[in-house]
C-alpha positions in Angstrom: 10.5 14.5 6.9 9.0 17.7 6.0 5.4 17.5 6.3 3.5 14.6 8.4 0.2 13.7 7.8 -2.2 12.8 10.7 -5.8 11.7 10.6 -7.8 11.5 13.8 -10.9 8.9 14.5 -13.1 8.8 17.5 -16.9 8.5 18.7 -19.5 11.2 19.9 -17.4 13.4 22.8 -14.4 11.2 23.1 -12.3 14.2 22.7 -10.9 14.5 18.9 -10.8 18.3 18.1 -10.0 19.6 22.1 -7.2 17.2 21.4 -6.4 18.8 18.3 -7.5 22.4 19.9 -5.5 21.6 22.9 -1.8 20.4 20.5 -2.5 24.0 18.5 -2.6 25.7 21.9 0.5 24.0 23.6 2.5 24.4 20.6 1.5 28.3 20.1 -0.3 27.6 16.4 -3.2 29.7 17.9 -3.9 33.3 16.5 -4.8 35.7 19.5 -7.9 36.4 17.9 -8.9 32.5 18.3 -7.4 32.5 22.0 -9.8 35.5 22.4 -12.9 33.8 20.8 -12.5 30.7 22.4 -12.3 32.4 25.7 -15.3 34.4 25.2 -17.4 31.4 23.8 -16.4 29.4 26.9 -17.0 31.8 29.0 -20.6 32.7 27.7 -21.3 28.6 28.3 -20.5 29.2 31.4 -17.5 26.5 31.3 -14.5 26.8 33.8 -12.1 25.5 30.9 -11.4 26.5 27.6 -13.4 24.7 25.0 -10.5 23.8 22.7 -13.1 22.0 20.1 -13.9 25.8 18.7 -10.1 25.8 17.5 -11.5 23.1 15.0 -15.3 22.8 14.4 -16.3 25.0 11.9 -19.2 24.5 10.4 -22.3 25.9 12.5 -24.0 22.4 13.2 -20.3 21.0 14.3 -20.5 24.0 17.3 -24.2 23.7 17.7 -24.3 19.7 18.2 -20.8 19.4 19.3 -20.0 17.0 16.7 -17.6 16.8 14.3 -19.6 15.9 10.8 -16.7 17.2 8.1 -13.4 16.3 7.5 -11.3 19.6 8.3 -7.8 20.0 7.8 -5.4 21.7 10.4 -2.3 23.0 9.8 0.6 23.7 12.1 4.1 23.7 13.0 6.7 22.9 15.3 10.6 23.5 15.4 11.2 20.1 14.0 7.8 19.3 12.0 4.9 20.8 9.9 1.8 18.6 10.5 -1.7 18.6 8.7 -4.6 17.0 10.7 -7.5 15.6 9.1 -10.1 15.9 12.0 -12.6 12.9 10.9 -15.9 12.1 11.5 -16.3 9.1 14.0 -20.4 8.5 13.1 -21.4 5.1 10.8 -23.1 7.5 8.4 -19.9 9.6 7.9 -17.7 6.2 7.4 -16.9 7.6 3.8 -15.7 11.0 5.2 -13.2 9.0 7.6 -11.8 7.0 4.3 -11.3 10.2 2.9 -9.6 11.8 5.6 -7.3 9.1 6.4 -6.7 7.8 3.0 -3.3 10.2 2.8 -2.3 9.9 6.4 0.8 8.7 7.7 -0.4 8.4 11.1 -3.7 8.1 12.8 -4.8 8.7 16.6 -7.5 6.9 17.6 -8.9 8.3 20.9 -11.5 6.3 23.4 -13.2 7.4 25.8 -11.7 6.0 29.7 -14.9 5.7 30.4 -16.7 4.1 27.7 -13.6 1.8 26.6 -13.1 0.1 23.4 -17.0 -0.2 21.9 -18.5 -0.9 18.4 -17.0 2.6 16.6 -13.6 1.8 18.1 -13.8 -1.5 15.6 -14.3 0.3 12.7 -11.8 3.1 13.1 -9.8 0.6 13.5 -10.8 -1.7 10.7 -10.4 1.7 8.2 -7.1 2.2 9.3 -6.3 -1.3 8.7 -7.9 -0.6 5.0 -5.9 2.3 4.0 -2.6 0.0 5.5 -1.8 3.2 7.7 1.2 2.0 9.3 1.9 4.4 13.3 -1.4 4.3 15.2 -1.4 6.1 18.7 -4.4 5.1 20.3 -5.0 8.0 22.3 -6.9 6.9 26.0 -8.4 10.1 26.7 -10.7 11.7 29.2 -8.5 10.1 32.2 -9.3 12.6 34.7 -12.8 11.5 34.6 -11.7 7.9 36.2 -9.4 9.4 38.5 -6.5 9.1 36.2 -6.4 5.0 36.9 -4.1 2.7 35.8 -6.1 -0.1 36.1 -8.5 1.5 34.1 -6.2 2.6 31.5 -4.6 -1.2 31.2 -8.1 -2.8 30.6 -8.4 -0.5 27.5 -5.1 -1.2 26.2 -5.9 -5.3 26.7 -9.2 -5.0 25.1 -7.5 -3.1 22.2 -4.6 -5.7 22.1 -7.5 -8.0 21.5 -8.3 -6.0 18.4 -5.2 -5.5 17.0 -4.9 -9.6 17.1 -7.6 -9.5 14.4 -5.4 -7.3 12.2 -4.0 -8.6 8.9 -1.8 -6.0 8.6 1.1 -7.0 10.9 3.6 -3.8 9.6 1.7 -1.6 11.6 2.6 -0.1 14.9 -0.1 0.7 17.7 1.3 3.0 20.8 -1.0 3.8 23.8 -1.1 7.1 25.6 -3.8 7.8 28.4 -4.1 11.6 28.4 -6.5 14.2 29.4 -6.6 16.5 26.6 -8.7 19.2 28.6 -6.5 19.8 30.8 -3.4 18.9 28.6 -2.3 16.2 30.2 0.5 14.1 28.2 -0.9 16.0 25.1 2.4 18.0 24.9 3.3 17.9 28.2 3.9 15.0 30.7 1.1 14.8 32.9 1.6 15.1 36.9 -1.4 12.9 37.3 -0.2 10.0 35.7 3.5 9.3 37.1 2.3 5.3 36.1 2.7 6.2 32.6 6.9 6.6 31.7 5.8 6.8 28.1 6.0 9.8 25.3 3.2 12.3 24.9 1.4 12.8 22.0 3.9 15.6 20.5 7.0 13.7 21.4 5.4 10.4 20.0 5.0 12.7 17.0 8.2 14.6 16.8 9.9 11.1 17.6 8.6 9.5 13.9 11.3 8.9 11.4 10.3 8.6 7.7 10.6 4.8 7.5 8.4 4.9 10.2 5.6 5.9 8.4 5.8 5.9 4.9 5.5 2.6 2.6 8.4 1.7 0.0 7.9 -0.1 -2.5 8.1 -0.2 -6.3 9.1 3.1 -7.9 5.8 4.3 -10.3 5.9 7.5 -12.3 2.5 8.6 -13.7 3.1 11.3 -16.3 1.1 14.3 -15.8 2.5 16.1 -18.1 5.4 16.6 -21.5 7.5 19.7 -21.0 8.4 21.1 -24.2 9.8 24.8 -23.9 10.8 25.3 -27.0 12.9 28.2 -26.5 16.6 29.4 -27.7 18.3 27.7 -24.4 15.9 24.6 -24.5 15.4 24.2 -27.9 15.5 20.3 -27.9 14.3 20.0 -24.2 11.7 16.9 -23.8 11.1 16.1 -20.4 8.2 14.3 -18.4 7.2 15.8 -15.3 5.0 14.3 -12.5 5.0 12.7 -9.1 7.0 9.8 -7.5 5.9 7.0 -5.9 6.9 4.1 -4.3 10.9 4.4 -4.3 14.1 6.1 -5.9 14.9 6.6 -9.0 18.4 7.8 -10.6 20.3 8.5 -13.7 21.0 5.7 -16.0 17.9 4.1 -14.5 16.8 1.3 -17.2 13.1 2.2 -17.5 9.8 0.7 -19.5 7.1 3.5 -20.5 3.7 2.0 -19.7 1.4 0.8 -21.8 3.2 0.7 -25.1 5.9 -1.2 -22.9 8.8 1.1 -25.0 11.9 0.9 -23.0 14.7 3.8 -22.5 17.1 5.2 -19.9 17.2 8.2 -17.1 19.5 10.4 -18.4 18.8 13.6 -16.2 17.0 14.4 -13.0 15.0 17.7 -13.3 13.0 19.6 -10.1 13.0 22.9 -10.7 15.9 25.0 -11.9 18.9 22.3 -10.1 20.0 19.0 -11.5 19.9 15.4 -9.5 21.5 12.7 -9.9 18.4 10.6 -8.0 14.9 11.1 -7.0 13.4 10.1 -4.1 9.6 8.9 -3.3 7.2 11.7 -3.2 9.3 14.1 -5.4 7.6 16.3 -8.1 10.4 15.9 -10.9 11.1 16.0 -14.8 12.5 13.3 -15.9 14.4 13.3 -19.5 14.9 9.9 -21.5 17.9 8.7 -23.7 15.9 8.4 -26.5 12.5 10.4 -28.4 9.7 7.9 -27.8 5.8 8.6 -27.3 4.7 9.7 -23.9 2.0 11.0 -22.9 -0.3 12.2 -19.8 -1.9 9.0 -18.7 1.2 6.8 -19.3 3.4 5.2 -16.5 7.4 5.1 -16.3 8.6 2.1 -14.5 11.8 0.1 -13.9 12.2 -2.1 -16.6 12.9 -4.8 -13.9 9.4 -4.0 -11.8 6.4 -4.3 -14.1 3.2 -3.7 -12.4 0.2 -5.6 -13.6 -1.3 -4.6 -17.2 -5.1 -6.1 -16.9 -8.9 -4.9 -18.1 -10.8 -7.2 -15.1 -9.7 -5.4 -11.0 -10.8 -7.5 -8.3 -11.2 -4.5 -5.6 -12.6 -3.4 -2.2 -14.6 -0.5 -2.3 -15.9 2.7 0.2 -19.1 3.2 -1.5 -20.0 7.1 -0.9 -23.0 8.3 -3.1 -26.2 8.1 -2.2 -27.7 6.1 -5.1 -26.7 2.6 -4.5 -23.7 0.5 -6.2 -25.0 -2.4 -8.2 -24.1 -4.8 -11.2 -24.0 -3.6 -14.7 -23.8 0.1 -13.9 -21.1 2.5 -15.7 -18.4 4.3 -13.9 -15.2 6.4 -15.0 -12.1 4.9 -13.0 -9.8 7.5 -12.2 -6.4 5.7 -11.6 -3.2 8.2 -11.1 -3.7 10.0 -14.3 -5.7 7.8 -15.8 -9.6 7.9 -16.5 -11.0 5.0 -18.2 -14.6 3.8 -18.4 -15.3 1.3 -16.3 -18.6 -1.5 -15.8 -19.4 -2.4 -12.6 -19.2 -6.4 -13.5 -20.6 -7.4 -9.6 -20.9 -7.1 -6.4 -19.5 -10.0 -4.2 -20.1 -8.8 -0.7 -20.2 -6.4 2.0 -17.6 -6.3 4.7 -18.5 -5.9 8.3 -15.8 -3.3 9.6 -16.3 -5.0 13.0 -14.0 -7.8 12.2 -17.5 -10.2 12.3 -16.7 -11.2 8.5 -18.5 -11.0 5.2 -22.2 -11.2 3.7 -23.1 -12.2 0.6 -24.6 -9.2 -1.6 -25.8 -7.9 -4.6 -25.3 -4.0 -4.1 -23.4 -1.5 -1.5 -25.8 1.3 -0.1 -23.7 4.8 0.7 -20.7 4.2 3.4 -20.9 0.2 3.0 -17.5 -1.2 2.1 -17.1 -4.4 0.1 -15.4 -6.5 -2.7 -16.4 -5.0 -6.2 -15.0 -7.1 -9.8 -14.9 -4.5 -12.4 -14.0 -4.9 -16.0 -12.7 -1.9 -17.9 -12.6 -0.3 -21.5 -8.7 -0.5 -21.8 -5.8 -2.0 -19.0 -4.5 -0.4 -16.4 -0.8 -0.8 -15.2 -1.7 -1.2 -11.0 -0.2 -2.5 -8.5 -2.3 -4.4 -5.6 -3.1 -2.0 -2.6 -1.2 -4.0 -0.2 1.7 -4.0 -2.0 2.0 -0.1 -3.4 -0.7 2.5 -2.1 -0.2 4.8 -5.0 -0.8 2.6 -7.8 -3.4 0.3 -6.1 -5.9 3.3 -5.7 -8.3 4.7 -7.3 -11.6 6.4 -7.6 -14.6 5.9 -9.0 -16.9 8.8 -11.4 -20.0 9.0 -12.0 -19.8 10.4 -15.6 -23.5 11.7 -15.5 -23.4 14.0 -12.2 -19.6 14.3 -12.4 -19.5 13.3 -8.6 -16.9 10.8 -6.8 -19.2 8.0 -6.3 -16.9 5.5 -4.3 -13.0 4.9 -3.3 -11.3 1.8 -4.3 -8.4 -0.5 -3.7 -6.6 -3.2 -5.6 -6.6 -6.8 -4.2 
């Protein structure tokens, strides 16, 4: 595993980017210069510890307040790993920036507060996660040195939590625990001497520990077609290849496939990424793929197995993250961006909003910015999807407003 994928969740000062300030420290991802400012700017506070959360909060209101209000993305490295962290709003009003930031993690930390415990926010970061089907949580019990690093403490979070997870649908995923103190950097990347209780892995290890099949979803093997490559050079004078991204699962030479949607079926006969040659693809490869035969493909279209046919309808029951500003409601028109698809879409109506703390549902008739509920939506011609639950890549999309050009809302397949 090359790259992994981390979003983080947590309310108002329970620690998310001096967690993240504090993993870039320990592992040496930290410029001089930013060692340098961060000591000055703690210093001029007058703290008597290094205010990690400057390694990650930049816009000025995030400093100012001490809040984190935009998703940001951190990059960094390790002998093993390269991770990117999506640092995530934890307030109600920034519930669509936390869909955004977690929709294309692997893993999520969810960190609470020792002293607080598991309140109201910690329901809904987990209910997102839940949402996106994120499969490794590490809920990340921070702020331990501020109840005297107890285990007794530490054990009524991680009931209280258990509690929650029982709620879950989504039985594939795996929740860790780790009390830490990610001021001091305790079980961050190193073991903390605090905490001799605790035999478990720190952060980092948990991270470093995580083994593709941890993380990432199989499932069937979908090929939207970005784009035709036709050279037509002296060496490549007959070349037609289809190159794009794949998801779900493998693919290989001599592959039996069916191009989506004029259901025209063909064969794998070569493997392209780059200049070199395969014999398979695996998920999450940028390829070429060449057919047996000359048929019609095009951007937009799909190449699956011939044996695993998504669904080919014009009505999508779905759940949506509605993000704009001007509300959601019956009757309205909306571009669906699916893959490499954009098709108009009608919004045909609103069912209900769901309460993301696990209370239930409520009958309504619209969904005001950062609501999340169940949406039926008819559209000008079929898409080829997959429900959500079943394959993440084909079971998302997004929603256009064709008028402002803005993404209006997220969505997922049921």
């Amino acid at each position: 595993m090359e790259v992994l994928k981390i979003a983080t969740a947590g309310s108002v000062d329970d620690g998310k980017s001096t967690l993240i300030g504090r993993l870039l420290y320990d592992t040496k991802s930290l410029t001089t210069d930013k060692i340098e400012a961060i000591e000055k700017s703690s210093k001029q506070k007058g703290y008597d510890y290094l205010d990690f959360s400057l390694a990650t909060d930049g816009l000025v209101a995030e400093r100012e307040q001490g809040i984190t209000i935009d998703v940001a993305h951190i990059y960094f490295s390790t002998a093993k790993k390269s991770y990117i962290i999506a640092d995530t709003p934890g307030h109600v009003e920034y519930t669509r920036n936390m869909v955004t930031g977690a929709s294309t993690s692997q893993v999520s930390i969810i960190l609470i507060d020792a002293r607080k415990g598991v309140i109201e926010q910690t329901y809904r970061h987990f209910f997102i996660n839940n949402l996106l089907r994120v499969k490794e949580v590490i809920v990340a019990v921070n702020k331990m040195d501020l109840v005297d690093y107890s285990e007794e403490v530490y054990n009524k979070i991680k009931a209280d939590f258990q509690a929650l997870n029982s709620k879950s649908s989504f039985k594939e995923q795996n929740v860790s625990y780790i009390p830490l103190s990610a001021i001091n950097g305790g079980n961050v990347a190193d073991k903390s001497e605090n905490m001799p209780w605790y035999t478990g892995q720190t952060v980092l290890e948990h991270l470093e520990a995580l083994e593709p099949e941890d993380v990432f979803e199989t499932g069937k093997a979908r090929f939207p077609v970005q784009t035709v490559i036709r050279p037509k050079t002296e060496e490549y004078h007959d070349f037609r290849g289809y190159a794009g991204k794949l998801y779900g699962n493998n693919i290989k030479v001599g592959d039996a496939v069916t191009v989506l949607p004029s259901l025209t079926e063909s064969k794998v006969t070569n493997i392209h990424f780059f200049d070199q040659q395969f014999d398979e693809a695996t998920a999450g490869s940028s390829i070429t793929l060449e057919l047996e035969n000359d048929i019609n493909v095009t951007r937009g279209d799909m190449i699956v197995k011939s044996d695993e046919l998504p669904k080919i309808e014009k009505d999508i029951n779905t759940t949506i993250c509605w993000m704009d500003s001007k509300k959601l409601v019956a009757g309205t028109k909306y571009l669906v961006q699916h893959n490499t698809n954009r098709v108009l879409a009608k919004i045909e109506s609103v069912k209900n909003v769901i309460a993301t703390d696990y209370s239930g549902v409520t009958p309504a008739t619209q969904l005001a910015i950062n609501e999340i509920g169940e949406v039926n939506i008819k559209l000008s011609k079929a898409l080829y999807f997959d429900a959500y639950n079943d394959n993440k890549s084909n079971g998302a999309f997004i929603l256009i407003d064709a008028a402002t050009n803005t993404t209006a809302g997220v969505g997922f397949i049921n």
